[in-house]
N, CA, C and O atoms as a MOPAC input file, in Angstrom:
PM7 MOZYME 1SCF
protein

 N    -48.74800 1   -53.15300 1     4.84100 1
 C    -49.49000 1   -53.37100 1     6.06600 1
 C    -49.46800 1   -52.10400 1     6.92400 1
 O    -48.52900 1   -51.31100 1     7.00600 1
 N    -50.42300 1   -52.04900 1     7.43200 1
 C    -50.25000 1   -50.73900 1     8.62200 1
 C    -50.90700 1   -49.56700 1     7.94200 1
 O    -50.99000 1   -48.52800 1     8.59700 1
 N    -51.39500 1   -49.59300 1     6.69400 1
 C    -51.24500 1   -48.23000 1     5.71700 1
 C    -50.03800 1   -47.44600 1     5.10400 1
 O    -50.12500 1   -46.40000 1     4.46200 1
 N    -48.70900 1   -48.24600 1     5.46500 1
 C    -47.38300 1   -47.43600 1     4.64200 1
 C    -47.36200 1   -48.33500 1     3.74600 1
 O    -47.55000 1   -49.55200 1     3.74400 1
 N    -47.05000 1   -47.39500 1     2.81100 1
 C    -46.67100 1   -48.34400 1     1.53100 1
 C    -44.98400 1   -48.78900 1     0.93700 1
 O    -44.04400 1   -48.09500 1     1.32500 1
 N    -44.81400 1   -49.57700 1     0.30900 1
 C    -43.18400 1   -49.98800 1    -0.13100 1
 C    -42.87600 1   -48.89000 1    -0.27900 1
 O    -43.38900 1   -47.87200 1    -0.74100 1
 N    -41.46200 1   -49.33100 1     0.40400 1
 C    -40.48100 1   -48.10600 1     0.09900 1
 C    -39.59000 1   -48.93100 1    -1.25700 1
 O    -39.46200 1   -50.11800 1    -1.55500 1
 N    -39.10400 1   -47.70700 1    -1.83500 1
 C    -38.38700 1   -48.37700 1    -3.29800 1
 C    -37.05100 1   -48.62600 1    -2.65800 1
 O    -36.40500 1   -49.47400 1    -3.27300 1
 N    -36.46200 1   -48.14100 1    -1.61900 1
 C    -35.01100 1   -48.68100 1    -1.12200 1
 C    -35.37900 1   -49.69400 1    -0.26600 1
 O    -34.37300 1   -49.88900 1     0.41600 1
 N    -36.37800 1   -50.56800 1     0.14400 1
 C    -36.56800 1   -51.25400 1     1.17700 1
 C    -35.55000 1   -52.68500 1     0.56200 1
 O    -35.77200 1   -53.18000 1    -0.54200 1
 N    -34.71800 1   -53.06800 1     1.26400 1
 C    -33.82500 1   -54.55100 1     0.96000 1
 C    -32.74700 1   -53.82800 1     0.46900 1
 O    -32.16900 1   -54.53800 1    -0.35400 1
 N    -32.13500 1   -52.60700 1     0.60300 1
 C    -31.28100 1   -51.99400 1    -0.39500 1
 C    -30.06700 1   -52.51700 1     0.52500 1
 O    -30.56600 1   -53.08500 1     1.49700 1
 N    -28.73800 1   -52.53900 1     0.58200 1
 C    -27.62500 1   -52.83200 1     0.82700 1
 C    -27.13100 1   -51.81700 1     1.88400 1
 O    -26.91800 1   -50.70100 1     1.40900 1
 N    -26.78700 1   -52.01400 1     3.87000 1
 C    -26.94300 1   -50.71000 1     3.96900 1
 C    -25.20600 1   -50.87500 1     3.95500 1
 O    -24.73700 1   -51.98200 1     3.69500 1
 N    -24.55400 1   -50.04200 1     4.16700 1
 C    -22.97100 1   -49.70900 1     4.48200 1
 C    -22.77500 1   -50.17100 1     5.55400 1
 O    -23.66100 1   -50.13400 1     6.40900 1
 N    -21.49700 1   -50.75800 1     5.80600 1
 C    -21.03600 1   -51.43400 1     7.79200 1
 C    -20.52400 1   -50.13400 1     8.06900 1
 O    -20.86400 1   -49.61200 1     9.13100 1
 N    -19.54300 1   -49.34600 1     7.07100 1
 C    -18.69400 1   -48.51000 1     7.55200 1
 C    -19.02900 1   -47.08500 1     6.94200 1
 O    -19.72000 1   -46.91500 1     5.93800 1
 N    -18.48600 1   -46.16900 1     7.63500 1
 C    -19.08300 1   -44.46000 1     7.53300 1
 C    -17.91000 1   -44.15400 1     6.53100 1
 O    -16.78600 1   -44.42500 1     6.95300 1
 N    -18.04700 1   -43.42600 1     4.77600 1
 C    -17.39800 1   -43.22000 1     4.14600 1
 C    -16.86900 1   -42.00600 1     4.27900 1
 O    -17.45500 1   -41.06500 1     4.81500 1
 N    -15.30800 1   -41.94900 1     3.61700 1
 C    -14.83200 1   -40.95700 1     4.49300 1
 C    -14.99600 1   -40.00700 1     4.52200 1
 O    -14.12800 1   -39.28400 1     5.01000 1
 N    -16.20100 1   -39.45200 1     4.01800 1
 C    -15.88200 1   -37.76800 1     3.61100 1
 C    -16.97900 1   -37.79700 1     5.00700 1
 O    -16.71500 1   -36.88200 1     5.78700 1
 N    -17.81800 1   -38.43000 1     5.32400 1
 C    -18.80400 1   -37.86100 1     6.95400 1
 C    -17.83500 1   -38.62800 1     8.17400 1
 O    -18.37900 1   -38.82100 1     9.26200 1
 N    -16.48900 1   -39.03300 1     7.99400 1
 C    -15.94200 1   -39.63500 1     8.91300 1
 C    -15.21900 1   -38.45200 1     9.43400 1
 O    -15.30000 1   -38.29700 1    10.65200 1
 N    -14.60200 1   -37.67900 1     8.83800 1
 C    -13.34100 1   -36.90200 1     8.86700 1
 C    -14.00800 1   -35.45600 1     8.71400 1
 O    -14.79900 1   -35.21000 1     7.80400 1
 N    -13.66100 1   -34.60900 1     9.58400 1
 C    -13.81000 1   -33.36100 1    10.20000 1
 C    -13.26200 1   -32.44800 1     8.77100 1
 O    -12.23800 1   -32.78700 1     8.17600 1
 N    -13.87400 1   -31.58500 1     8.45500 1
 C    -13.56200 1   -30.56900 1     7.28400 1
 C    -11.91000 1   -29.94000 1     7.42800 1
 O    -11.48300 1   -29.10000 1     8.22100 1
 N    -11.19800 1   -30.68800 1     6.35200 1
 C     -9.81900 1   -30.17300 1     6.58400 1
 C     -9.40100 1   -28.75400 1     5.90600 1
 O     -8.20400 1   -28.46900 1     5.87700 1
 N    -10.10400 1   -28.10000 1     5.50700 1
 C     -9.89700 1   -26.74500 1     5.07000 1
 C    -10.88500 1   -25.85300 1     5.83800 1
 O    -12.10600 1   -25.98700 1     5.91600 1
 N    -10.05200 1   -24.86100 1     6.41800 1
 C    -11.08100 1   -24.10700 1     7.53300 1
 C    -11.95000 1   -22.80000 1     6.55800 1
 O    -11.36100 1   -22.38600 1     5.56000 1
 N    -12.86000 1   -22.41200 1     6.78800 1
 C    -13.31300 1   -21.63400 1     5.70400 1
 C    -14.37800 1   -21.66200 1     4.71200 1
 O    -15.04600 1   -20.80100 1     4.14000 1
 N    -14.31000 1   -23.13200 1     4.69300 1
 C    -15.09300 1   -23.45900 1     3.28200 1
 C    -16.35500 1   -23.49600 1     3.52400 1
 O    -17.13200 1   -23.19300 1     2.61800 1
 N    -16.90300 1   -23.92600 1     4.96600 1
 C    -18.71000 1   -23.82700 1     5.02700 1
 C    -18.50300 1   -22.30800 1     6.02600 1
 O    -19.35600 1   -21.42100 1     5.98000 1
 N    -17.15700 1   -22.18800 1     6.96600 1
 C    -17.67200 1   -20.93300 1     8.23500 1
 C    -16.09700 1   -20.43600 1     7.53600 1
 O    -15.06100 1   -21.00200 1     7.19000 1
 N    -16.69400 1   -18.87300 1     7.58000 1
 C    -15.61900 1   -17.88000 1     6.96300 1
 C    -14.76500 1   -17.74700 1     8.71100 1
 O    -15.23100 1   -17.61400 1     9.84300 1
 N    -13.14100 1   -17.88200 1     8.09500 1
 C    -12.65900 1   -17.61600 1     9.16200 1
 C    -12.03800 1   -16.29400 1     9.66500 1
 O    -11.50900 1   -15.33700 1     9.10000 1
 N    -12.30900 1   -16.61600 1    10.95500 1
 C    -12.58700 1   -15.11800 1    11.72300 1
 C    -10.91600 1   -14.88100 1    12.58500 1
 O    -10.05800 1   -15.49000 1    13.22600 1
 N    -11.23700 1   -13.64300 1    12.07100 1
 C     -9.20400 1   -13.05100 1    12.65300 1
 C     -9.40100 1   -12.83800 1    14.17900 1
 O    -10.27400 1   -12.19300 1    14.75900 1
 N     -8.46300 1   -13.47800 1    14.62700 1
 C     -8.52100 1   -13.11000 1    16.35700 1
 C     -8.14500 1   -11.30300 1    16.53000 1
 O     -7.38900 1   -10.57900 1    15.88100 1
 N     -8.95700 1   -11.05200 1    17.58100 1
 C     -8.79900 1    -9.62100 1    17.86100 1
 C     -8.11000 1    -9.17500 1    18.99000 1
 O     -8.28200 1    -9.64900 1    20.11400 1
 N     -7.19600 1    -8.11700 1    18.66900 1
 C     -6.36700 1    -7.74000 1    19.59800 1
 C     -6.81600 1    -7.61300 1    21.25600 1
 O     -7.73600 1    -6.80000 1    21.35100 1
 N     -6.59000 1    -7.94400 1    22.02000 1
 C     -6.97700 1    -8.08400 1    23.45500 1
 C     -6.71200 1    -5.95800 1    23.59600 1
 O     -5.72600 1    -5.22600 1    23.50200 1
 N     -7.96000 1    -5.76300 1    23.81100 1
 C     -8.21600 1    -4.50500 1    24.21800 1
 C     -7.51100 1    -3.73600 1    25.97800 1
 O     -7.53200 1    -4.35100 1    27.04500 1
 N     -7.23200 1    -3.00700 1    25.87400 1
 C     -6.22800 1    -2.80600 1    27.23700 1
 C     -8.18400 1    -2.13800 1    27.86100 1
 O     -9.10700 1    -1.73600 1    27.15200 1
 N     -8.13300 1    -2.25800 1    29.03100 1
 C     -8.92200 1    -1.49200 1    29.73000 1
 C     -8.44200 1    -0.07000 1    30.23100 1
 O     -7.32300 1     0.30200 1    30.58400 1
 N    -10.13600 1     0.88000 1    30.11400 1
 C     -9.78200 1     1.91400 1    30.40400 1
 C     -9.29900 1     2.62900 1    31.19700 1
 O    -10.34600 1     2.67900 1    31.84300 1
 N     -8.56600 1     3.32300 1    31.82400 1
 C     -7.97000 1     3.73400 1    32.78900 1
 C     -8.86000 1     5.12000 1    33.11300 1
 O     -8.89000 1     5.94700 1    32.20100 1
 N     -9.44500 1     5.37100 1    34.10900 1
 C    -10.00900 1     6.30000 1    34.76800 1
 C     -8.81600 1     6.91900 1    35.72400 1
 O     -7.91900 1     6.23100 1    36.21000 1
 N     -8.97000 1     8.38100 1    35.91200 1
 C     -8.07500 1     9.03500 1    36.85400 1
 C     -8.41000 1     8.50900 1    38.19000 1
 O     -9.31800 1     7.68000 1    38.15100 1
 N     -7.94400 1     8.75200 1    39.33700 1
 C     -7.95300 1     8.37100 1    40.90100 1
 C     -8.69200 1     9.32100 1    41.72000 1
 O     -8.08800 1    10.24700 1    42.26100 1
 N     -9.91500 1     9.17400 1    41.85400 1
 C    -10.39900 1     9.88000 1    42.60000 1
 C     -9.76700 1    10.66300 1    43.93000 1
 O     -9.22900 1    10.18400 1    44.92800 1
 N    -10.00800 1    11.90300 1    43.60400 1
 C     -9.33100 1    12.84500 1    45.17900 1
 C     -9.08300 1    12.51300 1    46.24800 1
 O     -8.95900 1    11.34400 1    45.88300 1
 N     -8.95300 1    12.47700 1    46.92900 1
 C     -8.95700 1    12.00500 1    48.22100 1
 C     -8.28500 1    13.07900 1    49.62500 1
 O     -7.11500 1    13.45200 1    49.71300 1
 N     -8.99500 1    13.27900 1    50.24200 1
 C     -8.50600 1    13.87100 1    51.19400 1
 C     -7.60800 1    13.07600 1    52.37600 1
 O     -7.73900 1    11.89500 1    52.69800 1
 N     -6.64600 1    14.06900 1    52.94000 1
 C     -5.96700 1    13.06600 1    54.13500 1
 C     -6.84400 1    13.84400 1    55.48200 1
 O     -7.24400 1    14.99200 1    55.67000 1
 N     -6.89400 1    12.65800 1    56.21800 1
 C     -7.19200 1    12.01200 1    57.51300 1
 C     -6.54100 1    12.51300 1    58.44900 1
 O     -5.44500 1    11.95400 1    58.49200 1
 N     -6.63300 1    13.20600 1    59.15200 1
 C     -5.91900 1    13.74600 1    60.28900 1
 C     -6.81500 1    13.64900 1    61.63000 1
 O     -8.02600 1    13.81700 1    61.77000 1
 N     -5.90300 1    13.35200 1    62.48000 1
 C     -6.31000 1    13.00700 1    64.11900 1
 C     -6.77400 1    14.11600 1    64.79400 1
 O     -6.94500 1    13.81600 1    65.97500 1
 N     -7.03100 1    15.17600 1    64.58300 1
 C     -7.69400 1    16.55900 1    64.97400 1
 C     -6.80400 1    17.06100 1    65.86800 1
 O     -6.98100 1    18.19700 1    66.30900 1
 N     -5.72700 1    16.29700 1    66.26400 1
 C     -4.73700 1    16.97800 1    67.12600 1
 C     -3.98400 1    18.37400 1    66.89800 1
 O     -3.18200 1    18.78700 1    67.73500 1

C-alpha cells in the first residue's frame, strides 16, 4: 500500500535487549583511534626585561 513494497524482514523478531558488543564501550584503546602520547607541557618563552629608566623628581 502507499507504493512501498514488502520488506523481506517485515514480522522478523526484534531484540528487547542491546547485545553486548554495542552495549559496552571499546575495551582496548587503539583499535579503531591510534593512541596518542601526552606531550610534555612546554615551559613558555622567556623574553629579557625591557630597559627601563629611573624616575627622578628633578630635584
Amino acid at each position: 500500500e502507499h507504493g512501498h513494497t514488502e520488506l523481506e524482514y517485515a514480522g522478523a523478531a526484534v531484540p528487547k535487549k542491546m547485545n553486548r558488543l554495542g552495549a559496552l564501550p571499546p575495551a582496548v584503546k587503539g583499535f579503531f583511534f591510534p593512541v596518542e602520547q601526552p606531550t610534555p607541557p612546554s615551559e613558555a618563552p622567556v623574553s629579557p626585561a625591557p630597559k627601563r629608566e629611573e624616575i627622578t623628581t628633578g630635584r
